[in-house]
C-alpha positions, 0 to 999 in steps of 0.5 A, spaced: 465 549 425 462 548 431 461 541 431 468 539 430 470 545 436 464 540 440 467 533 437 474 535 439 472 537 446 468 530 447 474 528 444 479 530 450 474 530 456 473 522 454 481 522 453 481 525 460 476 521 464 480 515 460 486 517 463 483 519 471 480 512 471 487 508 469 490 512 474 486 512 480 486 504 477 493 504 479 493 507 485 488 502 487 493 496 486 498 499 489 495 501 495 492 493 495 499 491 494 501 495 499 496 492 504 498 485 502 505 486 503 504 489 510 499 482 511 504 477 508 509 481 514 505 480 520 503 473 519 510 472 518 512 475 524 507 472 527 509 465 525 516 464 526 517 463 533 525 466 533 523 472 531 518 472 537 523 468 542 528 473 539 523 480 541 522 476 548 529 475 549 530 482 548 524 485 552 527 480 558 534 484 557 531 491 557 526 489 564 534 486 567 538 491 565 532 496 569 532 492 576 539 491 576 
């Protein structure tokens, strides 16, 4: 009787550990995701130059429309 009792917890606890490990997977490709999207949306704002013009251009109206 006690070693099926024990086997079923063995059973259930690796069942446990098994399920925490593909969970915390999870959550680590999605953080990595998450990373790699941010990444992707810097360079790109860094590479287009309309975008950059497009900030300047909009800092120069705010900096004119203060000394005015």
């Amino acid at each position: 009787m006690t070693s099926k009792s024990t086997k079923k917890q063995l059973l259930d606890t690796s069942k446990t550990a098994l399920t925490f490990r593909f969970t915390l997977l999870e959550v680590m490709v999605f953080l990595i995701n998450v990373y790699i999207v941010n990444t992707q949306s810097q360079l790109h704002q860094l590479t287009n130059p309309k975008l950059i013009n497009d900030s300047r251009t909009h800092e120069s109206r705010i900096k004119n429309s203060l000394l005015q």
